[in-house]
LOKE-852792 format. One line per field, with one value per atom (N, C-alpha, C, O, CB): residue number from 1; x, y, z; atom name. Coordinates in steps of 0.2 Angstrom, whole numbers, plus 5000, padded with zeros to 4 digits. Glycine has a CB too. Layout:
REM residues N
nr [NUM/...]
c1 [X/...]
c2 [Y/...]
c3 [Z/...]
atom [CA/...]
This chain:
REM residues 131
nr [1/1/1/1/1/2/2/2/2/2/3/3/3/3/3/4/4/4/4/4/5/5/5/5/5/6/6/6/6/6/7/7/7/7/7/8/8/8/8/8/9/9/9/9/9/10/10/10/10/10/11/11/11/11/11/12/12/12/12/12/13/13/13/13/13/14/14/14/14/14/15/15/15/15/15/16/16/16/16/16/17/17/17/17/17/18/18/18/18/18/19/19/19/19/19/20/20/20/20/20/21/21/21/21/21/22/22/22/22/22/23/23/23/23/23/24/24/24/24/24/25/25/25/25/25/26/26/26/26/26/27/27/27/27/27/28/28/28/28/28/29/29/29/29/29/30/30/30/30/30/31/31/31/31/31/32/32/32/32/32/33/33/33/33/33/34/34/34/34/34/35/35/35/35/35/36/36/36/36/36/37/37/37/37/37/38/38/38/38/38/39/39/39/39/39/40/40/40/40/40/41/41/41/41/41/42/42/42/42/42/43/43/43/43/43/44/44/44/44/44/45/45/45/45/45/46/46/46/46/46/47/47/47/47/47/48/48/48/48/48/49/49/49/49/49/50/50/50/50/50/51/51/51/51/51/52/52/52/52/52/53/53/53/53/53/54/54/54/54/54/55/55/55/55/55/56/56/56/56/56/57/57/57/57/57/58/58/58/58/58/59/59/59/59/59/60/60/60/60/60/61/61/61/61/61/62/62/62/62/62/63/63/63/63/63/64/64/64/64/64/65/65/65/65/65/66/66/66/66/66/67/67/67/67/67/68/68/68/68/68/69/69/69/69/69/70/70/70/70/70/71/71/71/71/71/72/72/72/72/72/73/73/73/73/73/74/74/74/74/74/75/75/75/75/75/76/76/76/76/76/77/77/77/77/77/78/78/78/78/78/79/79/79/79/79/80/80/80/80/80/81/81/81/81/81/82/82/82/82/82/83/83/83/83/83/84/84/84/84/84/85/85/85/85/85/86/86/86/86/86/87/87/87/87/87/88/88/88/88/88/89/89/89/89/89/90/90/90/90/90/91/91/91/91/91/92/92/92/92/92/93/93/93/93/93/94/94/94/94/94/95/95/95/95/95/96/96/96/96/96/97/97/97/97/97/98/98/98/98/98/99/99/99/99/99/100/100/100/100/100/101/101/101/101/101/102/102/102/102/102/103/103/103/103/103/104/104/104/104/104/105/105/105/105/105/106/106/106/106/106/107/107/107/107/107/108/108/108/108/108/109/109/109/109/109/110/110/110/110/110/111/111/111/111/111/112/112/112/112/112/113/113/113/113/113/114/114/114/114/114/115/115/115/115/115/116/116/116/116/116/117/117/117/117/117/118/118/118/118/118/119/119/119/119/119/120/120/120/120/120/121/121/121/121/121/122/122/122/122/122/123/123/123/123/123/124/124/124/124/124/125/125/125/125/125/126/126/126/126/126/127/127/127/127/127/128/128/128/128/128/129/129/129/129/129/130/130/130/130/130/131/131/131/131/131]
c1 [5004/5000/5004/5010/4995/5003/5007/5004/4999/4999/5009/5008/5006/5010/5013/5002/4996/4999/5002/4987/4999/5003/5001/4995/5004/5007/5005/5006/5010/5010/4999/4998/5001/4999/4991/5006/5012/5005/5000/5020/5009/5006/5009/5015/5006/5003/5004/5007/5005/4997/5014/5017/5014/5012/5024/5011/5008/5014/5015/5000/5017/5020/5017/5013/5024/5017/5014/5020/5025/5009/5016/5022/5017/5012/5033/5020/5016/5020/5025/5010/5020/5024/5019/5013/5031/5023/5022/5024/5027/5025/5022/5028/5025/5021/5029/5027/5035/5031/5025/5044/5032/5031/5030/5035/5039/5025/5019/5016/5018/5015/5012/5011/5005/5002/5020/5005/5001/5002/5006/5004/4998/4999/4999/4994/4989/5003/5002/5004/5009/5004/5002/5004/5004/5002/4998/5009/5009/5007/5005/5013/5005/5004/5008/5009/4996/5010/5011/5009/5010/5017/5006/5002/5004/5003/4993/5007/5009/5012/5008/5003/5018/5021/5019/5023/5023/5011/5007/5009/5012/5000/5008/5010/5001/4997/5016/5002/4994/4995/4999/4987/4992/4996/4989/4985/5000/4989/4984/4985/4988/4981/4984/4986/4982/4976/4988/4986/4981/4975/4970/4974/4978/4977/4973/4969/4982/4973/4973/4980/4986/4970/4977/4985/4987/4983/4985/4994/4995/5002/5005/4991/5004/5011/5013/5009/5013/5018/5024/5020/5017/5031/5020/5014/5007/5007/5010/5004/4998/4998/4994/4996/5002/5003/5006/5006/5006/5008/5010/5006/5007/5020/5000/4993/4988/4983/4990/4990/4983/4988/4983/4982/4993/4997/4994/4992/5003/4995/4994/4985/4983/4996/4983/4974/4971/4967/4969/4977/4973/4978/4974/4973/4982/4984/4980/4978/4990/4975/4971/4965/4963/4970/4961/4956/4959/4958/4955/4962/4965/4963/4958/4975/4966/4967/4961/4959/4971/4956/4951/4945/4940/4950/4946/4942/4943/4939/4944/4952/4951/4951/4954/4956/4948/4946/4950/4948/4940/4959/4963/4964/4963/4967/4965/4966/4975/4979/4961/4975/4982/4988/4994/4982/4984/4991/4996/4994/4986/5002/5007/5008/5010/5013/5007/5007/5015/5018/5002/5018/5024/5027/5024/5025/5030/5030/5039/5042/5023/5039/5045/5044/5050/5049/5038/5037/5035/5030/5030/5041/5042/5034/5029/5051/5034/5029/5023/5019/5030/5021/5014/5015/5012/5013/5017/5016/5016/5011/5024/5021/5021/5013/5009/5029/5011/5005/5000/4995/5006/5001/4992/4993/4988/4992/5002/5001/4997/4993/5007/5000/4996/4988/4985/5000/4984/4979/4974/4968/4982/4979/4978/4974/4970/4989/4981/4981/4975/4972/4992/4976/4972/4965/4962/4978/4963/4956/4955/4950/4951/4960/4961/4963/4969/4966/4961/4964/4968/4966/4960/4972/4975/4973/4973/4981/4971/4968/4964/4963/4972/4963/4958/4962/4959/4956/4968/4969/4972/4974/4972/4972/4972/4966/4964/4974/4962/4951/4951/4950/4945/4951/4947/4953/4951/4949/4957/4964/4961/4959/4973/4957/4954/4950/4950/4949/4945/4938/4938/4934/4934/4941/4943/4946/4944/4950/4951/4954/4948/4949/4958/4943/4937/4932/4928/4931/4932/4932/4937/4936/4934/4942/4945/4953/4955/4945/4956/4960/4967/4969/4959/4972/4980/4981/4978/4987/4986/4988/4995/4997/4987/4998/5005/5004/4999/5013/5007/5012/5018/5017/5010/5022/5028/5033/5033/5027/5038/5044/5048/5049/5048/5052/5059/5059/5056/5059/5065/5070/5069/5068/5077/5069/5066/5067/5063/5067/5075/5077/5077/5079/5080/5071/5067/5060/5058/5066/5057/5052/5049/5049/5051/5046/5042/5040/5042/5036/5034/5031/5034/5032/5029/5038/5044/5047/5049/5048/5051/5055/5049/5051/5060/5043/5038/5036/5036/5034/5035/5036/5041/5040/5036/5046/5053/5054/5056/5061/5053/5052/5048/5049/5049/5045/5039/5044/5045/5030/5047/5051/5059/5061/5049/5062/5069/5071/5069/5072/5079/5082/5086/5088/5085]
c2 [4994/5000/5006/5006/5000/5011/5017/5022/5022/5021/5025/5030/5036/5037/5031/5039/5045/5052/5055/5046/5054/5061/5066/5067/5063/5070/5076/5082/5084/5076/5085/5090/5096/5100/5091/5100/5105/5112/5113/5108/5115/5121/5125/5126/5124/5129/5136/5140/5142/5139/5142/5149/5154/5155/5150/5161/5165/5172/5172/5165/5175/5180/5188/5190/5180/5191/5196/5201/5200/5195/5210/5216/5221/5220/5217/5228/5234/5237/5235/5236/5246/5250/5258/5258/5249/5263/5269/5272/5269/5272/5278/5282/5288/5288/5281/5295/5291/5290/5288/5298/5290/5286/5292/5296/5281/5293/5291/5294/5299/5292/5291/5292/5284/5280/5291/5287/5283/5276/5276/5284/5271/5263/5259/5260/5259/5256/5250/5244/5244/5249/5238/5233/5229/5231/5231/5220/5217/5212/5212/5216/5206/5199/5193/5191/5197/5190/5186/5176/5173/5190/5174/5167/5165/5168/5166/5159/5154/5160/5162/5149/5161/5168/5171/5175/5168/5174/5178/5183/5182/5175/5191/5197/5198/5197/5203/5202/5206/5210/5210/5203/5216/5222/5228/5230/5224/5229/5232/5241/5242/5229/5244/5254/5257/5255/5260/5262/5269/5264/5266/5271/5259/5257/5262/5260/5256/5269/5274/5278/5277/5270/5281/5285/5282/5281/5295/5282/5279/5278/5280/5272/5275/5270/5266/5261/5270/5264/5258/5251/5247/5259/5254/5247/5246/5242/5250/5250/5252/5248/5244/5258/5248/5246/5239/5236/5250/5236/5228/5224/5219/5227/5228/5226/5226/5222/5233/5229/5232/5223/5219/5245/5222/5218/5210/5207/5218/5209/5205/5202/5196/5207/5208/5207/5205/5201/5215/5209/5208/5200/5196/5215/5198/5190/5187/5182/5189/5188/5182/5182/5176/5184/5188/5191/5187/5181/5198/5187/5185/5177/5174/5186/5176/5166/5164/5159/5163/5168/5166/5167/5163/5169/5171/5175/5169/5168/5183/5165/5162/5155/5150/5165/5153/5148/5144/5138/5146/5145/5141/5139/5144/5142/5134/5133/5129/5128/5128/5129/5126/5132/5131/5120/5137/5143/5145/5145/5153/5146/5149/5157/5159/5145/5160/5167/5169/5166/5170/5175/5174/5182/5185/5170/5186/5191/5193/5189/5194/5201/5203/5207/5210/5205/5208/5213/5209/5207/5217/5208/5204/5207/5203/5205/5213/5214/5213/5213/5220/5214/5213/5205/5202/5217/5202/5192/5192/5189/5185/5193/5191/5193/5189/5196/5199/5201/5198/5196/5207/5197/5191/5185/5183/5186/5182/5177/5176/5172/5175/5182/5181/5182/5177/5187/5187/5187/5180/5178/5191/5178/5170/5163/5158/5166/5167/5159/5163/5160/5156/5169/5171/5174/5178/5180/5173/5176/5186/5189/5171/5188/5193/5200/5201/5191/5204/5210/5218/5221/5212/5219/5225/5233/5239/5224/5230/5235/5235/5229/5238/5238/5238/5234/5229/5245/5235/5230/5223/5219/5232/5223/5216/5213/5209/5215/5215/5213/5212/5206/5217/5216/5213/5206/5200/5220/5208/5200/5197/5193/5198/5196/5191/5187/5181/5193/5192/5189/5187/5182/5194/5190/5185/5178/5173/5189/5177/5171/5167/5161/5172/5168/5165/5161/5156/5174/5163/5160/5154/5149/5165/5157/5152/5155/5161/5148/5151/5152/5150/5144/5152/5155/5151/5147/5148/5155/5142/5137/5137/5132/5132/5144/5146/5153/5154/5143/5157/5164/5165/5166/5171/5165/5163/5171/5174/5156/5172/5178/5176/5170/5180/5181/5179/5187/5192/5173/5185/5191/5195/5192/5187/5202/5206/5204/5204/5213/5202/5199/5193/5192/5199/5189/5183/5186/5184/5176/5189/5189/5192/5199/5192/5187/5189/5196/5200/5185/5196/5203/5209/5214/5204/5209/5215/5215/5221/5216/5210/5213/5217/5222/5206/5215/5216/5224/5227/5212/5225/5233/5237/5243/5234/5232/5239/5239/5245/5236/5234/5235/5242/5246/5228/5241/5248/5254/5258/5251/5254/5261/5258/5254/5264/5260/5259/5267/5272/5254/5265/5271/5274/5279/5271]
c3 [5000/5000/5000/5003/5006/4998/4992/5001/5004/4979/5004/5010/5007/5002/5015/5008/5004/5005/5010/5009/5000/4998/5001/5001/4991/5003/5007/5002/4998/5014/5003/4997/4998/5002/4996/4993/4996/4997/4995/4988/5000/5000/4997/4996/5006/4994/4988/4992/4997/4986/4987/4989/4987/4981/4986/4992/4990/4992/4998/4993/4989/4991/4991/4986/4987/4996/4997/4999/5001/5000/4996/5001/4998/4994/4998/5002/4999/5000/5002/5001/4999/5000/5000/4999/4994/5000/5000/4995/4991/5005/4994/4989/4989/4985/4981/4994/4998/5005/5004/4999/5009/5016/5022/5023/5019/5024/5021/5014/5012/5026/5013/5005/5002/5005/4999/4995/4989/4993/4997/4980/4992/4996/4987/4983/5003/4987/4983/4983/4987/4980/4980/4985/4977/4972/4992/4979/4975/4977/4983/4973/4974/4977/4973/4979/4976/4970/4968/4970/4975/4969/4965/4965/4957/4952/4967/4959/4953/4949/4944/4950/4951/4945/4944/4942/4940/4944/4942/4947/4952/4942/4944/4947/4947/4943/4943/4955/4955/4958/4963/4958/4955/4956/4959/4955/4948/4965/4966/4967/4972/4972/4966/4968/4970/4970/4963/4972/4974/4981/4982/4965/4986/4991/4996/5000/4994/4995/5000/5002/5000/5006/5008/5009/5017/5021/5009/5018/5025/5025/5021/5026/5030/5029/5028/5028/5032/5026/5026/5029/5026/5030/5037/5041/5036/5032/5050/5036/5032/5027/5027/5030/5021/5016/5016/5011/5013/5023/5021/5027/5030/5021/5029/5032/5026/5027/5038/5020/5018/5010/5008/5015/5009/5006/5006/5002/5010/5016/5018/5016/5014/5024/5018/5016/5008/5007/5017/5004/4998/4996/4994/4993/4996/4997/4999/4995/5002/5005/5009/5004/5002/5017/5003/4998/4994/4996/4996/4988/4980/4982/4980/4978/4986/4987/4988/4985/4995/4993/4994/4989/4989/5000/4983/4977/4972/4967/4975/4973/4967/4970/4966/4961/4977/4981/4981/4981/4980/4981/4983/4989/4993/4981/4992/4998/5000/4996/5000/5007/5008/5006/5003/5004/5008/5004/5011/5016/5001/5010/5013/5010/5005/5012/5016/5016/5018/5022/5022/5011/5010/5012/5008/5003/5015/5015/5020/5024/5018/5017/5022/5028/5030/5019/5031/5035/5043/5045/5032/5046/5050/5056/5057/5054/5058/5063/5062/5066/5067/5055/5052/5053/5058/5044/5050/5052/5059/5061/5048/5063/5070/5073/5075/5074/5072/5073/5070/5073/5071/5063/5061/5065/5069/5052/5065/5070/5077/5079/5071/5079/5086/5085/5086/5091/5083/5080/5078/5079/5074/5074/5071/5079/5080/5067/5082/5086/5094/5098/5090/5094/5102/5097/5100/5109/5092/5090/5091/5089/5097/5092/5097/5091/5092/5103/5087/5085/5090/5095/5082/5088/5090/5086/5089/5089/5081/5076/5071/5071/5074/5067/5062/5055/5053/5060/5052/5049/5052/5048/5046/5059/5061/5060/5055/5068/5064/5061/5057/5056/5062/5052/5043/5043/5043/5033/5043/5043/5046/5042/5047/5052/5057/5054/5053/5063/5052/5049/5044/5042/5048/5040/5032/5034/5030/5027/5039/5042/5043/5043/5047/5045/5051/5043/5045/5058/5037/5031/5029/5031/5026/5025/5024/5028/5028/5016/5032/5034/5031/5031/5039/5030/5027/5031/5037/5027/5029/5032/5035/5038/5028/5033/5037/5035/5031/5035/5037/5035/5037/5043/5037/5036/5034/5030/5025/5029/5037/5035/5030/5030/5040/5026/5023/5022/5022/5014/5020/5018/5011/5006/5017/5011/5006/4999/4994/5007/4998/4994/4989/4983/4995/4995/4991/4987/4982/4997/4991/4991/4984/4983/4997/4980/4973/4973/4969/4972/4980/4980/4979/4975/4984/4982/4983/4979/4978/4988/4974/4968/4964/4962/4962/4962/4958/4957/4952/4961/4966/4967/4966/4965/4972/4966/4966/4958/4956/4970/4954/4947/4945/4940/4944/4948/4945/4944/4940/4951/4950/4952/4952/4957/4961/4947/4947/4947/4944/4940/4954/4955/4951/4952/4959]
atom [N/CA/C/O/CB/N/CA/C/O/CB/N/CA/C/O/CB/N/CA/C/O/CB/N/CA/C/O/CB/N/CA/C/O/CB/N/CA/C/O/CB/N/CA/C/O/CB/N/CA/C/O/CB/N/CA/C/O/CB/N/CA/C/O/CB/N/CA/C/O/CB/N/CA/C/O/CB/N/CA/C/O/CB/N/CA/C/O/CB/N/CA/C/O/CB/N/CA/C/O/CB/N/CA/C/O/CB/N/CA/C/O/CB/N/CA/C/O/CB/N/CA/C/O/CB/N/CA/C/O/CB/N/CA/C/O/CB/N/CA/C/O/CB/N/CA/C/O/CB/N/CA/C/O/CB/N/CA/C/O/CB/N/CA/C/O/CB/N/CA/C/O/CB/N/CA/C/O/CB/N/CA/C/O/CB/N/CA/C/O/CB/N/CA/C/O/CB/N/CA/C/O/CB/N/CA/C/O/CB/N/CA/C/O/CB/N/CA/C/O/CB/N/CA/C/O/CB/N/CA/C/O/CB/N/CA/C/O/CB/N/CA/C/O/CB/N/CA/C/O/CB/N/CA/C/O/CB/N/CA/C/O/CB/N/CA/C/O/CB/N/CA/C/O/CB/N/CA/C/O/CB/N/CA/C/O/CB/N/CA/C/O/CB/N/CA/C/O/CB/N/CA/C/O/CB/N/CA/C/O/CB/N/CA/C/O/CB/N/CA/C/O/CB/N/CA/C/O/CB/N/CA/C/O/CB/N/CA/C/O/CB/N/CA/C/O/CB/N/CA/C/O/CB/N/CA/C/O/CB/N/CA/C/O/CB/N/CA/C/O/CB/N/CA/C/O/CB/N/CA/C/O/CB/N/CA/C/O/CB/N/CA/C/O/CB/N/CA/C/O/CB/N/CA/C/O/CB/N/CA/C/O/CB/N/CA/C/O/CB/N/CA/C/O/CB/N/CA/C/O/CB/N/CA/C/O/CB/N/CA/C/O/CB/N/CA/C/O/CB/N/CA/C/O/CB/N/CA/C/O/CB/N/CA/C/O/CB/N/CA/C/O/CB/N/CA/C/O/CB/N/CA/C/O/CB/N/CA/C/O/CB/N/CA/C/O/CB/N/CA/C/O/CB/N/CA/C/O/CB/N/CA/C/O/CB/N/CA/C/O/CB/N/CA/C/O/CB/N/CA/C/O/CB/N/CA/C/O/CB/N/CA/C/O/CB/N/CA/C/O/CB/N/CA/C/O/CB/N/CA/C/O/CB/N/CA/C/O/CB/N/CA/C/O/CB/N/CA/C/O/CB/N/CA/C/O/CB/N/CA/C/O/CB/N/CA/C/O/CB/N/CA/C/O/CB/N/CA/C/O/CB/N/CA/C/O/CB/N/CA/C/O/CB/N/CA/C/O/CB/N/CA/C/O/CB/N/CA/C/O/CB/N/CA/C/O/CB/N/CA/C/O/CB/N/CA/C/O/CB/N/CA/C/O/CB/N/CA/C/O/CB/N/CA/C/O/CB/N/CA/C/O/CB/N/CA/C/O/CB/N/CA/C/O/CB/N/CA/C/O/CB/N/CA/C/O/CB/N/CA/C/O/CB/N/CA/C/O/CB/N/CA/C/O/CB/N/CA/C/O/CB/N/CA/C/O/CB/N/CA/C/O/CB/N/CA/C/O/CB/N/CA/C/O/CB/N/CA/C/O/CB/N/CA/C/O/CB/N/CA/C/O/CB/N/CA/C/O/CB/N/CA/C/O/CB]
């Protein structure tokens, strides 16, 4: 008997940014190489914009009803923060809540930090704007 395959989880990359800080919000997403490119977020900060990142990652996944996704990003206190969010039911703020509640749907199955330099989303953004 064949032991039953464990199904990988979808890399979803996510980031957002300013321009300039505080400023304009845009954000990328990146699924299955695919770039999604959302603007004109509103106005706010850096945080703001990789709160507002994070959300539209979870929205995308959930709109094109994938499951089993790994949430992929470089904004260490925004993940540490869904995490906790994730595991105590509990927000700190308003873009923690909508993150909550979208979660209480379908929820990722990780989110998961790396280094800006990996991260799909963020070369994606920085492409738009070369120094």
């Amino acid at each position: 008997m064949e032991p039953p395959r464990t199904r990988r989880r979808l890399k979803v990359f996510f980031d957002g940014g300013c321009r300039p800080n505080p400023g304009r919000i845009e954000v990328a997403v990146v699924v299955r190489g695919i770039t999604h490119l959302f603007d004109d977020l509103g106005h706010g900060t850096n945080d703001d914009a990789e709160w507002l990142a994070l959300i539209c990652a979870l929205e995308l996944t959930q709109s094109l009803a994938l499951a089993n996704v790994e949430l992929i990003g470089d904004a260490a206190g925004v993940i540490l923060e869904a995490k906790q969010a994730l595991r105590t039911g509990r927000a700190r703020h308003d873009h923690a809540a909508k993150f909550l509640a979208l979660s209480n749907a379908v929820p990722p199955a990780r989110i998961r930090w790396i280094k800006r330099e990996q991260n799909l989303a963020g070369i994606a953004l920085a492409a738009r704007h070369p120094r």
